[in-house]
N, C-alpha and C positions, 0 to 999 in steps of 0.2 A: 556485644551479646548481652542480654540483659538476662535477669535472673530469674529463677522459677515463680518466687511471688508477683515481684515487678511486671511480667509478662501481664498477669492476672489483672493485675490493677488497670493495667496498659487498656487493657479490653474492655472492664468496666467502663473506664474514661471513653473511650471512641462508641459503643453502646447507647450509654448515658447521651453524650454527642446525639446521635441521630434520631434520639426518643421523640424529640421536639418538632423536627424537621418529619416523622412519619407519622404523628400527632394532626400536625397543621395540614397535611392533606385532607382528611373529612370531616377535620372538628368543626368546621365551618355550615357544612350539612343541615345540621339542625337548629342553628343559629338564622336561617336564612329569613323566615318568619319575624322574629322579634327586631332583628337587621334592618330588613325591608321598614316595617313602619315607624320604630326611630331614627332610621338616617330621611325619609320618605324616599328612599330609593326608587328608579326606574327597574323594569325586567331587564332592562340589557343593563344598565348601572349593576345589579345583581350577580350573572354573569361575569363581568367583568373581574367583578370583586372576588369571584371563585376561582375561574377560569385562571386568571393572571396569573397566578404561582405556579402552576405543573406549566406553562407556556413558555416561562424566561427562563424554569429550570429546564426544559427541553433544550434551550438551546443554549444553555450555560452550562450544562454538567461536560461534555466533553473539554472545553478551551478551559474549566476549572481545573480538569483532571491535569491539561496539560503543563497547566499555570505550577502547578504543586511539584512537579516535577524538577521546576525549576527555581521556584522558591522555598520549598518545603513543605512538608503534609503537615509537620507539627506548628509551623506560623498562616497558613491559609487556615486551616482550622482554627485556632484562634480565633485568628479575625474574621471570619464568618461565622460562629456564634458572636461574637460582638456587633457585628454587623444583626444580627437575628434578633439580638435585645433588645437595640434600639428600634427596629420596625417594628416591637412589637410592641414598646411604647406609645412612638408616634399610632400604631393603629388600634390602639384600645379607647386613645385622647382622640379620632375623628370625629369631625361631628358633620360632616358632609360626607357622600362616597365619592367625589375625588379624592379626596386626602387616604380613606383606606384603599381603593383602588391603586395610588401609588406606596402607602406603605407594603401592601400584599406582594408588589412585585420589588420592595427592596427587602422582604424577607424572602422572594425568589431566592434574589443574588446572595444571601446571607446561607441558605440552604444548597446552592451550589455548589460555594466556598467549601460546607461540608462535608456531603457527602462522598465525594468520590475519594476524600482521603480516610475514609473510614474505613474500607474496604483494604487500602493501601496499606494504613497501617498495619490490620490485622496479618496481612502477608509478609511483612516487614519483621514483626514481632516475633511468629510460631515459624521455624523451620522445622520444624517434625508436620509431618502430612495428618497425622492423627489432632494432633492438637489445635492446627492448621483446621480443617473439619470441622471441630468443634465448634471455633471462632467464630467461622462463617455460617454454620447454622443457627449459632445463636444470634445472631448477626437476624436472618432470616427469621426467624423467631421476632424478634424485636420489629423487624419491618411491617409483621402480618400482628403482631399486637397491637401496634400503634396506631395501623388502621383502623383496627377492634375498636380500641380503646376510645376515639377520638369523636363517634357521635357520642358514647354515653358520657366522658366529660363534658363535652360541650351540654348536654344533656342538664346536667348537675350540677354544674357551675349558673349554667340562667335560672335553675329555678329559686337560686338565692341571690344572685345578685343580676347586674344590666350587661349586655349585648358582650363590653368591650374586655368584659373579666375573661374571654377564652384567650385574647390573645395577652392580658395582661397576666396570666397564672403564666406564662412561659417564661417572666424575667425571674421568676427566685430558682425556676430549676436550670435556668442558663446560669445563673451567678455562681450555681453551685457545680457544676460542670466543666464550668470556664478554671476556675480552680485548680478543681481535679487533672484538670487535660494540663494544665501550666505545672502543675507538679510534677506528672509523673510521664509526661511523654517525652520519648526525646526526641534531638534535633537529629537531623542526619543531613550531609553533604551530597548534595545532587550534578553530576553532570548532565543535561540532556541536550542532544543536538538539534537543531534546525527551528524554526521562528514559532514564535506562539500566535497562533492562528487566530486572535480576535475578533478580525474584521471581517473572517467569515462567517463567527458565530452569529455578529452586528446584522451582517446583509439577511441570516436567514431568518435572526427574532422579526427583523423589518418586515421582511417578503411575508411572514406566519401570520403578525398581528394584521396590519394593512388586511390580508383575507379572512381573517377570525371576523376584523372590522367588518368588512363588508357582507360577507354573511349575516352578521346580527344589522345589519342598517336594511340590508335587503328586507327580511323580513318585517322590520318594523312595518305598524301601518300608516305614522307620521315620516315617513324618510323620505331622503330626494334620490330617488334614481341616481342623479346627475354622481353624486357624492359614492355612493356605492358603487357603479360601475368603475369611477374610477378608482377608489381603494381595491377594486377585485383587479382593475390592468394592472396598480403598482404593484399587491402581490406577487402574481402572476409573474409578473416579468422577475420581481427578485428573486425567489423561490428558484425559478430557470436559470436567473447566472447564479444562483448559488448552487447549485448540481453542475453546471458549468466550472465553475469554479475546482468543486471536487473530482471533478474528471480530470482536469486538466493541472493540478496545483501536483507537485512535487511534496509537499505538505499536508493532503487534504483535511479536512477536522473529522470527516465521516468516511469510510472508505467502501463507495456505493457501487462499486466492483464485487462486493460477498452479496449483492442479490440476484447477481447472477446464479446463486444458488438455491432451486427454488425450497429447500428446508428453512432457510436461513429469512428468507422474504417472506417466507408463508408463517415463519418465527413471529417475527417483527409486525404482520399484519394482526395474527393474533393478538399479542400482545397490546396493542393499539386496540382491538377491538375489546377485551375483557375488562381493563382497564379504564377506558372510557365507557364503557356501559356499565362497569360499576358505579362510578362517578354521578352520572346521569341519574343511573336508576336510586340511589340514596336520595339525592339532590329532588326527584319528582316526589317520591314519596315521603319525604321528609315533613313539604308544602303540603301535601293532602290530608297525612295525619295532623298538622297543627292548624293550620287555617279550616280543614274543613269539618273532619271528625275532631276535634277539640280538645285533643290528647296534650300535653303538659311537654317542652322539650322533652323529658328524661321519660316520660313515658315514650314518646316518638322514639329515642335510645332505644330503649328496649327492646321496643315491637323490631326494630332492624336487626339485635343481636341475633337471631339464626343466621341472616345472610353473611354479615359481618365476622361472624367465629368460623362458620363452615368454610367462608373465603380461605379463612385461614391454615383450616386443618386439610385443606385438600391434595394442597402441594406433597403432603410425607407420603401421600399415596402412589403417586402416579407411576415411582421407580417401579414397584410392587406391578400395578396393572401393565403399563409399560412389558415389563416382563413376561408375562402373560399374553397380552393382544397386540402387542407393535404399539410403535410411536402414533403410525398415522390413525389406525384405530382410534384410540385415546383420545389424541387430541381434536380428531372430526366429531367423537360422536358425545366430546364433552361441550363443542357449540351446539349438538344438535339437542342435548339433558338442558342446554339455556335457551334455547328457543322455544324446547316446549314448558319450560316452567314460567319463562316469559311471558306467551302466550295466556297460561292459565291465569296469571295474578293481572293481566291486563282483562280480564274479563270478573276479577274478583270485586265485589265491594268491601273496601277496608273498615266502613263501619261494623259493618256484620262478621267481623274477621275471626277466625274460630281457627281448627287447629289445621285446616287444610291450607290456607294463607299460613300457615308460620310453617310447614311443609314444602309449600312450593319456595319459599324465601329460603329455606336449607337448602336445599336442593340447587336453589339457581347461584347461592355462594361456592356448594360444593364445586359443580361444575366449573363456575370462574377460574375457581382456587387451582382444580384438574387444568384448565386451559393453558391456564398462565404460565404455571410450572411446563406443561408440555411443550410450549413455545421457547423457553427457554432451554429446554433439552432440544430443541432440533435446534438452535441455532448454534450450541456450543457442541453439539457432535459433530457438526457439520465443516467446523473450521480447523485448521492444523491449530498445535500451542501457542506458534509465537503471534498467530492472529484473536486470541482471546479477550486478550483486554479490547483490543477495537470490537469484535461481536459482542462483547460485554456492555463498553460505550452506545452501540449503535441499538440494544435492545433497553437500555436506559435509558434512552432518550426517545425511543418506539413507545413505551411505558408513560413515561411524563408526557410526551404530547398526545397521546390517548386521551389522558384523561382530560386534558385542557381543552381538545374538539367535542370528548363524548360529553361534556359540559354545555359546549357552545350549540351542537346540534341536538342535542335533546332540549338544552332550555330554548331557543329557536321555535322548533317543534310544538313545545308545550306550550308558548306564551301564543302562536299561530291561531293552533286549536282551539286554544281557550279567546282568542278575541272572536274568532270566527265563531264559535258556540254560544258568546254570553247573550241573552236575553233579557235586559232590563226591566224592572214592570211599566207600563205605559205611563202611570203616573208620574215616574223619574226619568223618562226619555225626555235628555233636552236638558237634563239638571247636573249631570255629574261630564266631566270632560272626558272629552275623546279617549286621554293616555289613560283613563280608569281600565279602560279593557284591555289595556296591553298585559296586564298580570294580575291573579288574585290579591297580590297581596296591595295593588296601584288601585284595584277595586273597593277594597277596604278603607285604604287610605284617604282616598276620595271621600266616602261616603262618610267618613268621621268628620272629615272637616267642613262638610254642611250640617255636622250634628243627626246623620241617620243614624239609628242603633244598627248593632251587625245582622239583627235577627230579620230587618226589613230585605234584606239582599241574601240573606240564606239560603235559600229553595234556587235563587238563580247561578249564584257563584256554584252549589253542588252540582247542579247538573251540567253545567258546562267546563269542571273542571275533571266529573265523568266521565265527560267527552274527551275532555284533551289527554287524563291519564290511559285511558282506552288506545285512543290514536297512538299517543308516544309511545308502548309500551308492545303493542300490535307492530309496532313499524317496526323495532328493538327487535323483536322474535324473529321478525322474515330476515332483517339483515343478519342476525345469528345463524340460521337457515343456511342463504347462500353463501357466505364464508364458512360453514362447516363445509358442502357440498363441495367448494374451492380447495378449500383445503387435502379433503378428501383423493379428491382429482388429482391436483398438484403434486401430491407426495407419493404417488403409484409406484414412483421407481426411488424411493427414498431409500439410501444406506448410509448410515453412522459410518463414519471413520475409524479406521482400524486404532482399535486402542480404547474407542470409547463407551458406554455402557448400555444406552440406547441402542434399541432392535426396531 
């Protein structure tokens, strides 16, 4: 039993722990501009480089969880902030986007390692249910900070120094974390029975990327068919034995049996969708504000903090409304509050952005923030206790691959739109290469290295990235739409479990 202070410190350490790991999810955001034309990155290289982390940690945080159980929470964590250090060395020193491309996804596995034993800990630590509470809210608190937090450092960090300073500012607070956690955590003896399920995690990151792949090769406009159909059949079929797999394993890694429940699937869809459309929607406008309107990273920061803070604050509400209007309520008609603020800022001009643009950008966090939290309340009233930690897993891993697709198919979408939109002036038809149009930022890049100024491509990069922000963000609102209306539907004959708080 540890002691009343120790306890304190215990939490600070596991907190501290996961500052980084909830940081590097959208500190990247606005980094993506200065990225793009010092590494000369591709739009799908781009992608890539985003995408990759929430994609490995989807399918790493469960067989982490499981790993810990049987090696310990206080030596996996550990060595996953160590493991986090060093990728964030190697990918501060890139100087191609392969090389960040693979450090991003070995700060995946570095953020796998930790996060599910943060959560452990904390349960480990408080046996009083009060105190217990606190942990995990501030716990929660820290998660919705971090997101906060992570365009406007990334924001403040470029405007004084190059590209590689977001991921290079993570080694002194790791150094000093690592420390912390080595001091004051302790070890504990674990039994756990039955095989640590690896290989099903392997087959499903395979079956996931293989189809991320061929999504982004489909839509290029240099790709080979040939090449993309088959990464869609390799997906395909892994993705199938690995639902095969969980049906039929004695072990499964997922236990895809609770979507038979439709709160719990309609949880989990949620979740997926808020998440990923948060992702996406920073990630398009992040590119608009610096490439197009010539806003400064940390100005770009800014301009998102309504969406960004209101994400955050929406969650303490929902118990409150919840109580009042029902679950399904709630949670339908906070897709249907992001469809239509969706709607409006797809039709907004962000240069002329005034207070009704920083209204609909509140509004479309709040609702997220409402959604997310809601989805998480149907899927945990939905299951008896000793099925918790798996609905826990399985909407943690609904959450992380969210936002790695709502990556993939918005930036997909946007890079589409925008080739299908751009209009060259006739005088440079013929002069800049094909791949310039696959993305503003491949437009730009181009046109520097024949020595055009920016201003001679102005007028055509706006309006065709007008175009594309319209599309992506228009197409965001209708899929909001009908997954409210789904939602809606689905949850007609919803009832919480006896015991639990949701109505």
């Amino acid at each position: 039993m540890t002691t009343q202070s120790s306890r304190w410190l215990i939490l600070a350490a596991v907190l501290l722990a996961f500052v980084p790991i909830a940081i590097n999810m959208t500190i990247l955001h606005i980094a993506v501009p200065p990225m793009t034309l010092a590494l000369n990155a591709s739009g799908s290289q781009i992608l890539w480089i985003i995408d990759i982390y929430p994609l490995i940690m989807a399918g790493l945080l469960v067989p982490m969880g499981a790993l810990a159980d049987r090696v310990g929470h206080r030596r996996l964590l550990l060595s996953g902030l160590a493991v986090f250090l060093v990728a964030s060395v190697i990918a501060a020193c890139a100087s191609i986007a392969e090389v960040l491309i693979g450090a991003r996804a070995l700060l995946a596995v570095g953020g796998a390692m930790v996060l599910p034993n943060v959560l452990a800990i904390i349960r480990q630590t408080f046996d009083d249910p009060q105190e217990m509470g606190l942990g995990l809210g501030l716990w929660s608190t820290v998660a919705s900070a971090g997101a906060a937090v992570g365009p406007l450092a990334g924001g403040l960090l470029l405007e004084h120094f190059w590209w590689g300073a977001v991921f290079l500012s993570n080694v002194p607070v790791i150094l000093a974390v690592w420390l912390l956690a080595y001091v004051t955590l302790p070890s504990h003896t674990l039994e756990v029975q039955g095989k640590w399920q690896l290989g099903q995690a392997l087959v499903f990151l395979l079956g996931l990327i293989s189809a991320i792949f061929a999504i982004k090769s489909g839509f290029n406009v240099d790709s080979r068919p040939g090449l993309s159909w088959l990464a869609a059949g390799m997906g395909l079929g892994l993705l199938g034995w690995f639902v095969r797999l969980q049906l039929c394993s004695r072990n499964p890694m997922l236990d895809l049996q609770l979507f038979s429940t439709p709160a719990v699937s309609m949880g989990v869809v949620t979740a997926m969708v808020v998440s990923g459309s948060l992702a996406g929607i920073e990630m398009t406008i992040a590119q608009e504000l610096q490439f197009i309107v010539g806003l400064t990273p940390l100005q770009a920061g800014l301009f998102l903090l309504p969406l960004i803070l209101a994400s955050a604050i929406g969650g303490p509400v929902v118990g409150y409304l919840v109580g009042i209007f029902g679950l399904r309520q709630v949670a339908a008609f906070s897709l249907f509050i992001s469809a239509i603020s969706l709607g409006g800022l797809g039709v907004s001009d962000f240069a002329a952005a005034g207070v009704g643009v920083a209204a609909l950008l509140f509004f479309l966090g709040l609702a997220l923030g409402i959604g997310l939290t809601a989805s998480s309340l149907a899927i945990m009233s939905s299951v008896r206790p000793e099925k918790a930690g798996v609905a826990g897993s399985l909407e943690g891993t609904g959450y992380e691959l969210g936002a790695g697709l709502g990556i993939t198919l918005f930036g997909v979408l946007l890079s589409s739109s925008y080739a299908n939109s751009l209009r060259l002036p006739e005088h440079l038809v013929g002069h800049l290469p094909s791949s310039a149009a696959h993305s503003v930022g491949e437009t730009i890049a181009a046109a520097r290295r024949i020595g055009l100024d920016d201003n001679v491509l102005k007028g055509a990069i706006s309006a065709a990235f007008s175009s594309a922000h319209s599309a992506v963000l228009l197409t965001g609102a209708l899929a909001f739409g009908l997954v409210g209306i789904t939602v809606f539907v689905a949850l007609r004959h919803y009832k919480p479990l006896e015991g639990t708080s949701a109505h």
